[in-house]
C-alpha positions as MATLAB code, in Angstrom:
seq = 'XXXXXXXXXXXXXXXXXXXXXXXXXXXXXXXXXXXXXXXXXXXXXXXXXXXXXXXXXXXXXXXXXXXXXXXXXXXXXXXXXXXXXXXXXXXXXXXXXXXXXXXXXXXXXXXXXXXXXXXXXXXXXXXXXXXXXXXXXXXXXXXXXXXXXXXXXXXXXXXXXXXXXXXXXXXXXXXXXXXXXXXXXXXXXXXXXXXXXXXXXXXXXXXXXXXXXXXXXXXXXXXXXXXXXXXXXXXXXXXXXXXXXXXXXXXXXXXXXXXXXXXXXXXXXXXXXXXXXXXXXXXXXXXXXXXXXXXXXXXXXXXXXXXXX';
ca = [
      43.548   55.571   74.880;
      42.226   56.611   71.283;
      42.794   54.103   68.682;
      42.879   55.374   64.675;
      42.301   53.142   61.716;
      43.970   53.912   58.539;
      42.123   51.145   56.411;
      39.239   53.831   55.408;
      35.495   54.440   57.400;
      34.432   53.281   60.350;
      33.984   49.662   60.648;
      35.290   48.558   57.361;
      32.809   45.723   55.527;
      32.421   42.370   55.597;
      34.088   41.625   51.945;
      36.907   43.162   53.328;
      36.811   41.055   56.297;
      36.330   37.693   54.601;
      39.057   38.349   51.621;
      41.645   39.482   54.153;
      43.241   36.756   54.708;
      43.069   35.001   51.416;
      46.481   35.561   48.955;
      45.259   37.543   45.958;
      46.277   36.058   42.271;
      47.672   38.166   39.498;
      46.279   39.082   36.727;
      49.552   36.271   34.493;
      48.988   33.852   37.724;
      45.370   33.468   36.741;
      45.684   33.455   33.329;
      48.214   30.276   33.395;
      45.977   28.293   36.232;
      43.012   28.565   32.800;
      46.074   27.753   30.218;
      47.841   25.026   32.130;
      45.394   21.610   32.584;
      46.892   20.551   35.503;
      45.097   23.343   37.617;
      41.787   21.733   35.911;
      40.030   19.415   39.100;
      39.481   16.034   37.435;
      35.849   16.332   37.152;
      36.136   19.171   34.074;
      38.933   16.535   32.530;
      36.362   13.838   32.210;
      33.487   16.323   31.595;
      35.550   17.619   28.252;
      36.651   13.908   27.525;
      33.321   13.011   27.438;
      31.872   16.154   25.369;
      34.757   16.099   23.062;
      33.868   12.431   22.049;
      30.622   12.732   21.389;
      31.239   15.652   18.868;
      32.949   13.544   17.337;
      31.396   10.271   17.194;
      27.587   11.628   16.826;
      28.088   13.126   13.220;
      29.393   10.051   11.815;
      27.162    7.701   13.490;
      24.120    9.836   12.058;
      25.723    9.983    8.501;
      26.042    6.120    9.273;
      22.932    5.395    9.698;
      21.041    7.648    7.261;
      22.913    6.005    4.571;
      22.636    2.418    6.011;
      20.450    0.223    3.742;
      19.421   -1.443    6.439;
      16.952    2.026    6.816;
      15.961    2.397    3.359;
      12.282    2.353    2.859;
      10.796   -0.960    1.776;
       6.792   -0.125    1.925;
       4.733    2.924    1.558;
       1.350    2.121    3.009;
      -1.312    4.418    1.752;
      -4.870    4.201    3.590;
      -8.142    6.545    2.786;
      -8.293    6.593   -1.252;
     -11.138    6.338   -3.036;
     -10.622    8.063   -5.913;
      -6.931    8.874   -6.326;
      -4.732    6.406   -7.303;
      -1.577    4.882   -5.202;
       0.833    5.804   -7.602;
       0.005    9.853   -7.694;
      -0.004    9.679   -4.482;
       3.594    8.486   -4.092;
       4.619   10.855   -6.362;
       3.487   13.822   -5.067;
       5.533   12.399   -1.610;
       8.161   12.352   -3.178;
       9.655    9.431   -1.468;
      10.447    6.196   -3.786;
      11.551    2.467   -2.316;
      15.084    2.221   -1.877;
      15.440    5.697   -0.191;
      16.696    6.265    3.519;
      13.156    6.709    5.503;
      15.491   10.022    7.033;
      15.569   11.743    4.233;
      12.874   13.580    5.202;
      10.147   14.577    8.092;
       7.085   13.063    8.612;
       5.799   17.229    8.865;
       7.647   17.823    5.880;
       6.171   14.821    3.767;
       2.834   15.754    4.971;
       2.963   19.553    4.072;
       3.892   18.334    0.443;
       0.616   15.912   -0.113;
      -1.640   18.882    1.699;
      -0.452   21.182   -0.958;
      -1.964   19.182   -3.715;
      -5.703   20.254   -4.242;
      -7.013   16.862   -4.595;
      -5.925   16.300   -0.562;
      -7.742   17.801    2.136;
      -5.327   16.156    4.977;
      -2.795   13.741    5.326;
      -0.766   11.850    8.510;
       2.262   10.481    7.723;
       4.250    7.966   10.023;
       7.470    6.671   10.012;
       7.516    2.961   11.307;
      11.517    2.053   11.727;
      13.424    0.808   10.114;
      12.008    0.463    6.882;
       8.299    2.122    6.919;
       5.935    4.484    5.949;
       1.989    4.891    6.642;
       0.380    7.457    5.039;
      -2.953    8.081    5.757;
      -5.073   10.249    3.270;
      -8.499   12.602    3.230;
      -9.706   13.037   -0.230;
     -11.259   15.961   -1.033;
     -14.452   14.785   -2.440;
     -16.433   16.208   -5.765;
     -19.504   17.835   -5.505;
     -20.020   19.354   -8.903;
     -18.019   20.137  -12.289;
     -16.732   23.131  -12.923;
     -17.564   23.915  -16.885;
     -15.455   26.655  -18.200;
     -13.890   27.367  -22.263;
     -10.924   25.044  -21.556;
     -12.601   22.516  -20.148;
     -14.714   20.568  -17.438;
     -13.068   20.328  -13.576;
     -14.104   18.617  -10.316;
     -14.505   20.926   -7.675;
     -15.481   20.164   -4.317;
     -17.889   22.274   -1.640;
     -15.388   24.058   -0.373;
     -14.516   25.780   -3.828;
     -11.212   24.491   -4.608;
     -10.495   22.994   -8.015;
      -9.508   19.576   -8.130;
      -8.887   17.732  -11.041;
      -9.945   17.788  -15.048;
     -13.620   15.633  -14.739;
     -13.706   12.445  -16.859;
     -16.330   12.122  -19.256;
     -18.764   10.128  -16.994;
     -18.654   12.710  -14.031;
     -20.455   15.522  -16.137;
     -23.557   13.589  -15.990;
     -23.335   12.241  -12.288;
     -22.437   15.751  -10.602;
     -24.412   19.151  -10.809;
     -22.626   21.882  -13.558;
     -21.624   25.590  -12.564;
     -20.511   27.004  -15.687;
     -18.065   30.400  -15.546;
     -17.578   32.621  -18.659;
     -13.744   33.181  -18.816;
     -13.606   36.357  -20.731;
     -16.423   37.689  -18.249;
     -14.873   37.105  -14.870;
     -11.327   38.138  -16.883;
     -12.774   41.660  -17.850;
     -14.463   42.087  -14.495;
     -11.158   41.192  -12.178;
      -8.125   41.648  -13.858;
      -6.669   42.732  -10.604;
      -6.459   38.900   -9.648;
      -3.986   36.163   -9.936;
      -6.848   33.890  -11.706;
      -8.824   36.769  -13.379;
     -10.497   34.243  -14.975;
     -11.883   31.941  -12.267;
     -14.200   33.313   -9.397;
     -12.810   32.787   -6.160;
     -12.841   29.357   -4.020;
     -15.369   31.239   -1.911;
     -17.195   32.260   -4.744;
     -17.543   28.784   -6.285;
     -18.209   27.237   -2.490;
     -21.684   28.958   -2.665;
     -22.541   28.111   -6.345;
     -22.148   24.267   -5.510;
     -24.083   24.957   -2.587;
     -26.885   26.151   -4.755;
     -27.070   23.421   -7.483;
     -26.993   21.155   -4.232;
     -30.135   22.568   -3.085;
     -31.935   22.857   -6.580;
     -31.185   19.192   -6.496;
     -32.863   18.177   -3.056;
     -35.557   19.650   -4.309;
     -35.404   23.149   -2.778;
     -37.003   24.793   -5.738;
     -39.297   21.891   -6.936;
     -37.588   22.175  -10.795;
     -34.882   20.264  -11.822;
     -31.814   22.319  -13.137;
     -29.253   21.491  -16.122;
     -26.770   23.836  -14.860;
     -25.666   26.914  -12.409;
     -24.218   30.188  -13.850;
     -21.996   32.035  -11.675;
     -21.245   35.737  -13.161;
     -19.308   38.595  -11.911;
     -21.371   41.813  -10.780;
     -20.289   45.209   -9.373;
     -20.051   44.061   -5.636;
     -20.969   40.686   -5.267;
     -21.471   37.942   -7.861;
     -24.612   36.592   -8.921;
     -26.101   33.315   -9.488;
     -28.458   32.247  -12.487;
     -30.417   28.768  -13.188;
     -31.669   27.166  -16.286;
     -34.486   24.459  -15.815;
     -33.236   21.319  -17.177;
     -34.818   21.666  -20.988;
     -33.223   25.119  -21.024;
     -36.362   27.127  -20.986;
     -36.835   28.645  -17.675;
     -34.018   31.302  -16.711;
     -34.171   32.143  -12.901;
     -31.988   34.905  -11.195;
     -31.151   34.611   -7.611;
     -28.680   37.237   -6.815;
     -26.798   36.217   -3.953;
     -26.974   35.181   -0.606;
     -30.301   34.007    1.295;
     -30.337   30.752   -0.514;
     -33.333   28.799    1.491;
     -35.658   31.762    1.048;
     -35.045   32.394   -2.656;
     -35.278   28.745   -3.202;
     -38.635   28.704   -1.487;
     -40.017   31.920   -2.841;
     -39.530   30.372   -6.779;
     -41.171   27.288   -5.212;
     -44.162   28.564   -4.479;
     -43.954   30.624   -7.459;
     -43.466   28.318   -9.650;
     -46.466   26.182   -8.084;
     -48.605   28.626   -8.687;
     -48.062   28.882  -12.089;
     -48.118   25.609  -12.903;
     -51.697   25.006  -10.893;
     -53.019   27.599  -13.603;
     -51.375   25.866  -16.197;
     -53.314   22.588  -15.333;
     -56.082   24.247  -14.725;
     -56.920   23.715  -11.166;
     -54.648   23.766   -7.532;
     -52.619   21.072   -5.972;
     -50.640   19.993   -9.278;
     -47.493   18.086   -9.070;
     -44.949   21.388   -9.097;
     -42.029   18.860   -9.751;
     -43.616   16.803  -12.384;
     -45.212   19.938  -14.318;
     -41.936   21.610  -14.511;
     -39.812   18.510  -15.087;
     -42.140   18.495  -18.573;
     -40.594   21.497  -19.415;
     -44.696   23.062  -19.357;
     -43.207   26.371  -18.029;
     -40.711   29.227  -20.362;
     -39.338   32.969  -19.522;
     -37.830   34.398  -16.482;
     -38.346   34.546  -12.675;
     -36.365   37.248  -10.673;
     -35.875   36.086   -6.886;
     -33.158   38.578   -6.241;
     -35.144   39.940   -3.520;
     -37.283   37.121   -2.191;
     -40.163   40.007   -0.904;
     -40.659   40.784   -4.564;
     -40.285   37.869   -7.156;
     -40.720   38.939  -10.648;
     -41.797   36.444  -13.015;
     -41.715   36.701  -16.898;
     -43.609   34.003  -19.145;
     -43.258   33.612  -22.681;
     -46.953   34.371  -24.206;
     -47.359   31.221  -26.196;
     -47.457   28.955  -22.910;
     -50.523   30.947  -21.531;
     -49.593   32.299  -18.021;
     -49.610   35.437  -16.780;
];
């Protein structure tokens, strides 16, 4: 007997198979079981019960309790200053007593006191309900910056912190800056007339080491001027008399070539070896120029009337 199948090849499939059986909606049948909530099964009833009520309950219960007084802030707790006061501090936060401790981030509240110069980090915490701790790295001075409008703290790292009280200029080492100089030299930047933070960092770096006693000569200030490449750095011995030109870069070995230079000098000066470098200089004994651009080959330059050659 030969059978024939009209449903199409050989065999059929299995999705065939398993959806023969099973009555087929229409395209309008399907569309009304969506429509119509009674096809829902209970579980999606409770599922959008629940989701629609907490759309609308958890917008006014935040708005609630950011404007609740019983969240406004009633301390600001500042830790780690030295030399900044409380109240700068506060301001630059931004945050007053009295306002809701949401109103802003504890990231947001800390990117606005890192922004100020004077800060090199800050942590703030929120402790509810009424809260803050702030927690505060100073950036500390290491020298005064002198320029034409005025003298500023800077620290080691170059940045320029705040205008130096009268006091400071005496306690902290001086690098001076010629306005119009760096001005004409770089008017390309967006402070022609400041070197850059990088700059500065390594002119505070070398009035630190004149003062540890590097050089054996005490300094009254650092000049930083522009050049064609790279800046250079100039020193004046402390009575003004004694120029000395270190170019830039290799600090330690400049430092120790004019050492030795300079104690040779002053051993002829006092007639025999062994002389007190830092006491014969201090004196102000020695005048001219010394050249330790290249340490290899230090050029030195007395003024005749103090007798060395």
């Amino acid at each position: 007997m030969k059978l024939g199948w009209s449903g199409g090849r050989r065999g059929g499939s299995r999705r065939g198979a398993a959806t023969l059986g099973r009555p087929r909606l229409s395209r309008d049948e399907l569309a009304g079981s969506v429509v119509d909530p009674r096809s829902w099964p209970i579980r999606n009833i409770v599922f959008l019960a629940l989701a629609g009520g907490i759309f609308f309950t958890v917008g006014p219960v935040m708005r609630y309790c950011r404007e609740h007084r019983y969240f406004a802030v009633r301390a600001i707790e500042i830790e780690g200053l030295d030399r900044l006061d409380a109240s700068r501090v506060r301001m630059w936060l931004g945050m007053v007593e009295g306002s809701s401790i949401w109103q802003a981030s504890p990231q947001e509240l800390q990117a606005r006191l890192e922004a100020q110069p004077a800060i090199a980090a800050a942590e703030v915490r929120r402790h509810l309900p009424d809260r803050l701790r702030i927690t505060v790295r100073e950036r500390r001075p290491r020298a005064v910056l002198r320029t034409a409008s005025g003298y500023f703290l800077i620290d080691q790292s170059g940045a320029v912190l705040d205008p130096a009280a009268t006091g400071q200029t005496s306690e902290l080492p001086i690098v001076s800056v010629d306005a119009d100089t760096w001005r004409r030299a770089h008017p390309e930047r967006a402070q022609p007339e400041l070197p850059l933070p990088r700059e500065l960092r390594e002119a505070v770096r070398v009035a630190h080491l004149f003062e540890t006693g590097a050089a054996g000569i005490r300094i009254s200030e650092v000049v930083l001027r522009p050049g064609q490449e790279r800046p250079a750095v100039e020193a004046f011995s402390e009575d003004g008399r004694l120029a000395m030109r270190l170019g830039w870069g290799d600090w330690r070995d400049k430092l120790y070539a004019l050492r030795r230079v300079l104690s040779h000098a002053s051993s002829v000066m006092s007639g025999g070896s062994g002389a007190d470098v830092s006491e014969e200089v201090a004196v102000g004994r020695l005048a001219g120029s010394v050249d330790v651009s290249d340490p290899r080959t230090v050029v030195a330059r007395w003024v005749p009337s103090q007798g060395v050659s």
